[in-house]
C-alpha positions in Angstrom: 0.0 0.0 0.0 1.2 3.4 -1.0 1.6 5.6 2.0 1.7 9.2 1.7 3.7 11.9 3.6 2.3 15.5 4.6 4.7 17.8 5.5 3.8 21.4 5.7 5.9 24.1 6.8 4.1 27.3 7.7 5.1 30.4 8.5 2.8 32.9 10.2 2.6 35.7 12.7 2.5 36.2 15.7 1.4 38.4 18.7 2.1 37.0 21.9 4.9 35.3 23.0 4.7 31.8 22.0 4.5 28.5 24.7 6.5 25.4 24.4 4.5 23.0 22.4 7.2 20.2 22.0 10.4 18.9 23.6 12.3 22.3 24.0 12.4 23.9 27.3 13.3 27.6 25.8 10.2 30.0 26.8 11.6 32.9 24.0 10.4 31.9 20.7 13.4 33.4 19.1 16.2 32.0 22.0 18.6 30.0 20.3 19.2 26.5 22.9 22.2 27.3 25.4 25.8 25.3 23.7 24.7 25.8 19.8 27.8 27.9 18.2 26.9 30.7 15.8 28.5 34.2 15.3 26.8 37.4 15.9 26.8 38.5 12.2 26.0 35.1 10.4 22.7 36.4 9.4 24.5 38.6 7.0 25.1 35.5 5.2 21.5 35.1 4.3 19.9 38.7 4.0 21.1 39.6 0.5 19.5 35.8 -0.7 16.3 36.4 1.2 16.0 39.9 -0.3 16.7 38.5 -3.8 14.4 36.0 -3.6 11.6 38.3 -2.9 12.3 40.5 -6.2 12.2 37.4 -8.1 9.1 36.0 -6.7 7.6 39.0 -7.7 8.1 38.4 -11.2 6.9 35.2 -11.4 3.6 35.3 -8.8 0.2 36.4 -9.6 -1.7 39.2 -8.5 -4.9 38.8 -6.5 -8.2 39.7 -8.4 -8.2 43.1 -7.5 -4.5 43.3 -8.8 -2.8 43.5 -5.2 0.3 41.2 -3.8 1.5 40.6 -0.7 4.5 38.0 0.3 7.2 37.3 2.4 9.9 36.4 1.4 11.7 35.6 5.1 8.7 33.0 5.7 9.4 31.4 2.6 13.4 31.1 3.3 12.8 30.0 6.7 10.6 27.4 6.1 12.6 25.7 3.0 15.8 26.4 4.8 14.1 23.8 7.6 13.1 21.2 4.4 16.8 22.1 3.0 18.1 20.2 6.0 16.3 16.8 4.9 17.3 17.2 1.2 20.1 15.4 -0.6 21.8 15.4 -4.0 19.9 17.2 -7.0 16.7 18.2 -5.0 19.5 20.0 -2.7 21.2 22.5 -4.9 18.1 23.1 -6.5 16.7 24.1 -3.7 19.8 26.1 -3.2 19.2 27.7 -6.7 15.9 28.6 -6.1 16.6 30.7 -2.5 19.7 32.3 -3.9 21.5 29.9 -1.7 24.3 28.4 -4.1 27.6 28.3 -2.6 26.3 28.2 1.0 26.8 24.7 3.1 24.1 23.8 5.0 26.3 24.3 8.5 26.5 27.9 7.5 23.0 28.5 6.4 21.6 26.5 9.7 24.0 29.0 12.0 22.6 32.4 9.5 19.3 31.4 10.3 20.1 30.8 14.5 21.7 34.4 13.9 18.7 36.0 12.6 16.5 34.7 14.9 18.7 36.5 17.4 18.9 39.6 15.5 14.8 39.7 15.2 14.4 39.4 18.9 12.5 43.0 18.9 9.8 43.3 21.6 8.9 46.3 23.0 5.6 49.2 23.6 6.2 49.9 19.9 7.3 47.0 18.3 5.9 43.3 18.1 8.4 40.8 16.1 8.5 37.3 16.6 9.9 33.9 14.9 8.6 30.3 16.2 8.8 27.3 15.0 7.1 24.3 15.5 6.9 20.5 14.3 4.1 18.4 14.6 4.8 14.7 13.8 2.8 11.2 13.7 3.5 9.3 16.3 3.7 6.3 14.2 6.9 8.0 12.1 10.0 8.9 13.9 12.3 11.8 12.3 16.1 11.3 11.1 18.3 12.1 14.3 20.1 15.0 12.2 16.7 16.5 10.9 15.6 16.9 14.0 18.5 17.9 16.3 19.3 20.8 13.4 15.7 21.8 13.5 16.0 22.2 17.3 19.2 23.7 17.5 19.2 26.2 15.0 15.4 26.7 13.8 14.2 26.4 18.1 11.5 24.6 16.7 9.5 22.6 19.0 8.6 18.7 18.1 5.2 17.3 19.4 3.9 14.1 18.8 0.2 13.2 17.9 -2.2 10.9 17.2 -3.2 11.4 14.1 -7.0 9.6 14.4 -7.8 11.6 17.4 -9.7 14.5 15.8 -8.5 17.0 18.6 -5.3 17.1 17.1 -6.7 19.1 14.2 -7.7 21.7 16.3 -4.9 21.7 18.7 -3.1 22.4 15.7 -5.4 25.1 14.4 -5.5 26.4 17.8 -1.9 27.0 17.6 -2.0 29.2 14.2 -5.0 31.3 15.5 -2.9 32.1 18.3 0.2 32.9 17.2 -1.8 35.0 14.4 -3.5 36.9 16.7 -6.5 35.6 14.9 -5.4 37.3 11.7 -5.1 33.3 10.2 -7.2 30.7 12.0 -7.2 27.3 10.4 -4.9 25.7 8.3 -5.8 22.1 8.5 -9.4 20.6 8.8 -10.4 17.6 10.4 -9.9 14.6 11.0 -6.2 14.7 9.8 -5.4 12.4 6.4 -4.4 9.1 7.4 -1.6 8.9 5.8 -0.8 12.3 7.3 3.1 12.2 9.0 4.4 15.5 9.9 3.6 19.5 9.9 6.4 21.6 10.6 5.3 25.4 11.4 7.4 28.4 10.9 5.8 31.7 12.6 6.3 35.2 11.2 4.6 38.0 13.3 5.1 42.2 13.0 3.4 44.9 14.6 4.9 48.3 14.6 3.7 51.4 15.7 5.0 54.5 13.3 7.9 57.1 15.0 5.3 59.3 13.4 1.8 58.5 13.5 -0.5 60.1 10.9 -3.2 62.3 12.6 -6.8 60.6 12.3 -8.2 64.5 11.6 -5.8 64.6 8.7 -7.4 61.7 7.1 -9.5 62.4 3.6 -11.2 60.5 1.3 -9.2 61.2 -2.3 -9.0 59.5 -5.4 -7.2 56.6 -6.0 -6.1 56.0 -9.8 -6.6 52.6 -10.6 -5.0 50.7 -14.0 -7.7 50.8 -16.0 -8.1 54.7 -15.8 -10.9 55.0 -13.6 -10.3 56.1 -10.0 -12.2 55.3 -6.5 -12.4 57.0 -3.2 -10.2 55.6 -0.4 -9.0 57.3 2.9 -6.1 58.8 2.6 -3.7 59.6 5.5 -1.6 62.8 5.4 2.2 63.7 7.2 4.1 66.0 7.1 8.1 65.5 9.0 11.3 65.0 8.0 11.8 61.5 5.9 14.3 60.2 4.4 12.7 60.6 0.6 14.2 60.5 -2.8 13.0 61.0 -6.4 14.1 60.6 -9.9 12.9 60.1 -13.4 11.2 56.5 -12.4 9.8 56.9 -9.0 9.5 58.5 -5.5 10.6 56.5 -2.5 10.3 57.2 0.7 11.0 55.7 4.1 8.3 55.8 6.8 10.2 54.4 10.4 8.5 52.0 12.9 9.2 53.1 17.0 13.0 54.1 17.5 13.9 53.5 13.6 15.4 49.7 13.9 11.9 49.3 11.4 10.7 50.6 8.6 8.3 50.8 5.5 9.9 51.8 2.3 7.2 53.4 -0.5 8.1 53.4 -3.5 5.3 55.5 -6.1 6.4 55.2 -9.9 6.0 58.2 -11.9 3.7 58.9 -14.2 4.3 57.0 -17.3 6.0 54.2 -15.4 4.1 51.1 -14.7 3.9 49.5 -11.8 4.8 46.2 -13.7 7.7 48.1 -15.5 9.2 49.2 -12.2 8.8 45.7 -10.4 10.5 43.8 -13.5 13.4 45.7 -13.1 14.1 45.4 -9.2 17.3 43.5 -7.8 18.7 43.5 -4.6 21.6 46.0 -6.0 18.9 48.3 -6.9 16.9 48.1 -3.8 20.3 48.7 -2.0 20.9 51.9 -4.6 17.4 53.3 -3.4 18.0 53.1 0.2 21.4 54.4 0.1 20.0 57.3 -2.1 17.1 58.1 0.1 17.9 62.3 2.3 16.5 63.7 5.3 14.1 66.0 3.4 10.9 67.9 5.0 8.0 67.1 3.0 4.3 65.9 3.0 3.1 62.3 2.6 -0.3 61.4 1.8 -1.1 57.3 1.8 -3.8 55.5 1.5 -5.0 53.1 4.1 -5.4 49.8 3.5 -5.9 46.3 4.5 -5.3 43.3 2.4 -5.2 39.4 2.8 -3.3 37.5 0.4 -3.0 34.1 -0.7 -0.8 32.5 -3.8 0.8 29.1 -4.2 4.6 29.0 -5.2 5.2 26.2 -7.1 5.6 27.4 -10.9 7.5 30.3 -9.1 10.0 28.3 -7.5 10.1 25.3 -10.2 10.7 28.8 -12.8 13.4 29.8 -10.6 15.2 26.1 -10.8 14.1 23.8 -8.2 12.3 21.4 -10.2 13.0 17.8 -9.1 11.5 18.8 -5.5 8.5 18.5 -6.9 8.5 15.2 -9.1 8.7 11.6 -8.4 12.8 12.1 -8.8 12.8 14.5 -5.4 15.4 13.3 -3.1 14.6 14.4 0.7 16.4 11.1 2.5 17.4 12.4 5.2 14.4 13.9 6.8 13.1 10.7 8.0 13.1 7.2 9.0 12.6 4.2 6.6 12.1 4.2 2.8 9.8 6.9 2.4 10.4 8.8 -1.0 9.3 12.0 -0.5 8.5 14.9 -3.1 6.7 18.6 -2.4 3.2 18.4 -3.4 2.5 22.4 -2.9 4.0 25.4 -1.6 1.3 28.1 -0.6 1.4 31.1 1.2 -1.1 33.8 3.1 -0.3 36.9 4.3 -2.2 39.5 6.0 -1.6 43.6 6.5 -3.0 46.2 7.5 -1.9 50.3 7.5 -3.0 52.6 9.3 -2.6 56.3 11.2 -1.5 54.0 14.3 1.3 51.6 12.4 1.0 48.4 10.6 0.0 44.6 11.7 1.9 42.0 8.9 1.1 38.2 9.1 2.3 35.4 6.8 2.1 31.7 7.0 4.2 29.7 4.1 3.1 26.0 3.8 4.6 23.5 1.8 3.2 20.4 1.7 5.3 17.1 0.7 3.8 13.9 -0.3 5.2 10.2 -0.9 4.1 7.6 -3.5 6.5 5.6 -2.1 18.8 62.3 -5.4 18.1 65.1 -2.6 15.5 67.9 -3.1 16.1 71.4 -1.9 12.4 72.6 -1.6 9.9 70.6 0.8 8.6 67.7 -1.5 5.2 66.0 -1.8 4.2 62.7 -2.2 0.5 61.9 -3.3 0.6 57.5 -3.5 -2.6 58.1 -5.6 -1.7 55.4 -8.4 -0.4 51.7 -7.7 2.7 51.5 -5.5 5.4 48.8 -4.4 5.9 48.8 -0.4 8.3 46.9 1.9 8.5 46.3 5.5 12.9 46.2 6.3 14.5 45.0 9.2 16.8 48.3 9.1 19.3 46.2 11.6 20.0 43.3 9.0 18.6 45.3 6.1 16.5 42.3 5.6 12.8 42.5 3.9 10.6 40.8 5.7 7.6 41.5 3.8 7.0 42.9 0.2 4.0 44.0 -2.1 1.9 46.3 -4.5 -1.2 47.9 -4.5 -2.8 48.7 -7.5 -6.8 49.0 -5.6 -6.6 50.2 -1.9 -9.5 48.1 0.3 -10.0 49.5 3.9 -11.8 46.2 5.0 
């Protein structure tokens, strides 16, 4: 009889601090176990690959049908970092391929992500940022001893087993994502579980940020919004006026809006006139990105942006198979040394949600990545003004690592 293997990895939000729900002791989500050897800057090792992956998703993903995208890219790394660890051969350095990982052993890319975790540790009155992971296995299966040792070590993740014919295991699971989601994403599975169900591995992604300058609620007006196919709609729009770093050229306007003390931040970026929304995206790299923050001055000016509220949802795997890993997902996949036995596993889908929503206050971001595997056996002078009355690109950085941890566009503002 054929047995079949579901593996998902999912990375989410979350809002409070998560609880042991497996063999580790740690009580911070993001504390890296006591005797696990990483450097300090290790993370650096991963930020430009996890930014570049995110510019290149975003030229192969579709749009949602009201023409608006929201990903992150840092759920995505994490969670096929975690799978990276049970792949071998081909399936390996395509994975590698794919997440802008060639040239990186896995030691180095296990202690980069025990790094980051570290570096993300951010929780304060302003700011909410937290990493978790989690792995939920079968107890019927039992995990490769260097799967699952790596996945404590350096991912902190949290192994728990469970009966998979007792239908409270569903919604202890689902429990878990509403939770660490503040509600934003409440089920994932349904129940009863598949029978031939073996693991679920869970990587959490949570941000809540309160702006260094919040947009006065008086200030806000409804405007028009210039939609692609020449009409326009009313949406609020929320007005500021400060010193930003801003900078505009013949393509665009960008502009940096900080979270609390500045370690956070929102980068706008409003083609001009002429340029396409499309057009602009096709042509961002990591070196470009890096060129617009670099080229961004303190300049006095007035903001107005609209608010907005999105929930996202896509699945990945023409993206990623177009950016080189193929085999992962055919019968040739090679992921022996995840776990026990003969089990021939291959990735069935890779989906993601996200969540977001901007307002006068800050911004609340959610993502939750799954991936399901199966078995079948220039400054300005004067004080400038930035309208974002037209689709825009956005980003949510990391300023510490310079790491995106969540990326989009907007081409039709919804408030609810």
């Amino acid at each position: 009889m054929k047995r079949k293997l579901t593996a998902s990895l999912i990375g989410m939000s979350l809002l409070l601090p998560m609880t042991g729900c497996g063999t580790s002791t740690n009580q911070s989500s993001l504390q890296i176990s006591e005797g696990v050897e990483f450097g300090e800057m290790d993370y650096e090792t991963i930020v430009e690959p996890n930014n570049e992956l995110g510019f290149n998703l975003l030229k192969e993903i579709k749009t949602d049908d009201d023409g608006n995208l929201f990903i992150s890219p840092t759920s995505l790394m994490m969670a096929s970092a975690m799978i990276y660890n049970g792949a071998d051969g081909v399936t390996k350095k395509e994975i590698a391929k794919a997440l802008q990982m060639e040239g990186i052993n896995q030691m180095d890319l296990n202690k980069a992500n025990a790094s980051f975790m570290t570096m993300l540790n951010k929780d304060s009155d302003a700011i909410q940022l937290q990493v978790a992971n989690s792995i939920w296995l079968n107890d019927q299966y039992k995990f490769q001893d260097g799967f699952a040792n790596q996945s404590k070590d350096y991912f902190n993740a949290k192994i728990e087993e469970i009966d998979i014919t007792n239908n409270d295991s569903s919604k202890q699971i689902n429990d878990w994502v509403k939770k660490t989601t503040n509600g934003k994403i409440d089920k994932m599975v349904d129940g009863p579980l598949d029978d031939n169900l073996v693991a679920m591995l869970l990587n959490a992604i949570y941000f809540k940020g309160d702006w260094t300058y919040p947009f006065d609620k008086k200030e806000t007006d409804d405007k028009a919004f210039y939609l692609n196919d020449g009409t326009d709609k009313e949406v609020p729009f929320m007005k500021l006026q400060e010193n930003l770093l801003y900078m505009a050229n013949s393509e665009f306007q960008a502009i940096q809006l900080p979270y609390a003390d500045g370690e956070m931040s929102m980068t706008v970026i409003l083609p001009n006139e002429g340029v396409g929304l499309d057009e602009f995206q096709s042509t961002l790299t990591n070196g470009k990105w890096e060129e617009i923050q670099s080229g961004m001055n303190s300049t006095r000016g007035t903001i107005l942006l609209p608010k907005f509220k999105m929930s996202y949802e896509t699945e990945l795997n023409d993206a990623l198979e177009a950016l080189g890993m193929v085999s992962a997902f055919s019968d040739n996949a090679d992921f022996s040394k995840m776990v026990e036995g003969d089990a021939s596993l291959f990735i069935s889908k890779v989906k993601q949600k996200t969540y977001i929503d901007v307002n006068e206050e800050g911004t609340e971001a959610a993502a939750v990545t799954g991936i399901q595997m199966d078995t079948t056996s220039a400054p300005l002078d004067d004080p400038f003004v930035m309208e974002v009355n037209r689709p825009f690109f956005f980003a949510i950085t990391d300023d510490e690592t310079g790491t995106i941890l969540f990326l989009g566009s907007v081409t039709n503002p919804k408030t609810n």
